[in-house]
N, C-alpha and C positions, 0 to 999 in steps of 0.2 A: 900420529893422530893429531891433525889439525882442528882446535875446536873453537878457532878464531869467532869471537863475535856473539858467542853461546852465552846464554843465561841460565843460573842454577837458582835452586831453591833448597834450602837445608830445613827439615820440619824436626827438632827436638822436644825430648821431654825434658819438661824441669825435673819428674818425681828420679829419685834415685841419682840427683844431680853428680855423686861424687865417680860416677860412670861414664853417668852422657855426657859430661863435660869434657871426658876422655873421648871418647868419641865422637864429640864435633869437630876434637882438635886435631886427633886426624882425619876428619874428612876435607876440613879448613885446608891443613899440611899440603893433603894429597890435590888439593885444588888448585893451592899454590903451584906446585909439582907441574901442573898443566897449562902453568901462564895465565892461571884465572885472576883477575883481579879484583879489587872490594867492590866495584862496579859492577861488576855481573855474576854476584852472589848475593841471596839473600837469606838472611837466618830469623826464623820462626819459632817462637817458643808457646808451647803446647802446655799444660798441665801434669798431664799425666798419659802411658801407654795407650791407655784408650783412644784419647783426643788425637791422639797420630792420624786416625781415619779420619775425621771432619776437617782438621787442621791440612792434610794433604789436599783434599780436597779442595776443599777453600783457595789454596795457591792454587791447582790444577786449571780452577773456574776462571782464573784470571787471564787465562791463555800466554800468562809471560812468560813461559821458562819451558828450557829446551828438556829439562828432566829435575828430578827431585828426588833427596836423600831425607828416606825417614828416620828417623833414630831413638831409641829408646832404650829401658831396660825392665824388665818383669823378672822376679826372681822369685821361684816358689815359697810358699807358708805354709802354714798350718792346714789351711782349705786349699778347694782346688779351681780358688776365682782366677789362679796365672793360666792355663789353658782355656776358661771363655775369654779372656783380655788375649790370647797368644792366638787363637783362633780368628776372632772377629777381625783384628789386627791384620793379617799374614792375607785373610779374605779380602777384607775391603780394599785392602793396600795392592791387590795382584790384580783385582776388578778393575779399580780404577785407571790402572796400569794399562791391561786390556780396552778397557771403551775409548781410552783418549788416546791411544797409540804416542806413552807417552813414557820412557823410561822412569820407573819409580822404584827406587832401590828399599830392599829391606833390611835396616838396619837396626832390629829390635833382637836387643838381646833378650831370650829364654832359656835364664841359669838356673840351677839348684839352691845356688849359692851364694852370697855377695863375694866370695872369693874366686868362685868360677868366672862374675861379673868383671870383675877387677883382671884378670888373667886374659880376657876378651875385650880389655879397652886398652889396652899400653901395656900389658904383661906377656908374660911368653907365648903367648899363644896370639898373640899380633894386636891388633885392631882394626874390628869388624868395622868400624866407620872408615877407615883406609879403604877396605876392602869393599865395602858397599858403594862409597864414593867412584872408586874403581870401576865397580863392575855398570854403574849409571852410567856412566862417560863412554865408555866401550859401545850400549847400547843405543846412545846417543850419536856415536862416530856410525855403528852397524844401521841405523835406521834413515841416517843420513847419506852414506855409500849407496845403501838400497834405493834411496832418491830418484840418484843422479846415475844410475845404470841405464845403458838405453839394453 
């Protein structure tokens, strides 16, 4: 997968930093991994799960970048405000994807637990920013190929 010349954008949360910071790093890693350089990556810092949706956006409106890696974490509580945030989130993130025919990876994690979190960012269970970053690139190579088919 050639992705000579591509521009990314990475859209992070601050809240729950001791996650998403796991998760940028491997999305960073896996960027590395693809010969990206610091020059054709950009990182964005967001507030919170929510701002994922405006914050994407906002990069999307600029027209610079060949795809974008959302990132976050919501871990349920006492109430059930982690599915309106995992909802709105998952929605506006897969719309915007849609209108702008534009890879946008979803990289939000929706745990039980800070320990399920921690297991989904550099623990056994891999890291979902690898894996989002991943699967952005792929759809970016796939929409690309589609291009250039006669």
């Amino acid at each position: 997968m050639n992705l000579a010349g591509r521009r990314v954008a990475v859209v992070v949360s601050s809240y729950n930093d001791s996650v998403t910071d796991n998760l940028l790093k491997g999305a960073l890693a896996t960027l590395s991994e693809h010969h990206f350089s610091i020059d054709q990556i950009d990182v964005f810092h967001v507030p919170g799960a929510w701002e994922l949706a405006l914050g994407t956006q906002a990069v999307v409106e600029t027209g610079r970048y060949d795809g974008v890696v959302s990132l976050g974490c919501v871990i349920r509580g006492e109430t059930t405000h982690d599915k309106y945030i995992n909802t709105f989130v998952s929605q506006a993130l897969g719309e915007l994807s849609l209108q702008n025919n534009l890879p946008i990876a979803f990289g939000l994690l929706t745990c039980n637990t800070l320990e399920q979190a921690q297991e989904r960012s550099g623990g056994r269970m891999g890291n979902k920013g690898h894996e989002a970053t991943t699967a952005m690139l792929e759809m970016i190579w796939l929409l690309e190929t589609l291009k250039t088919a006669t």
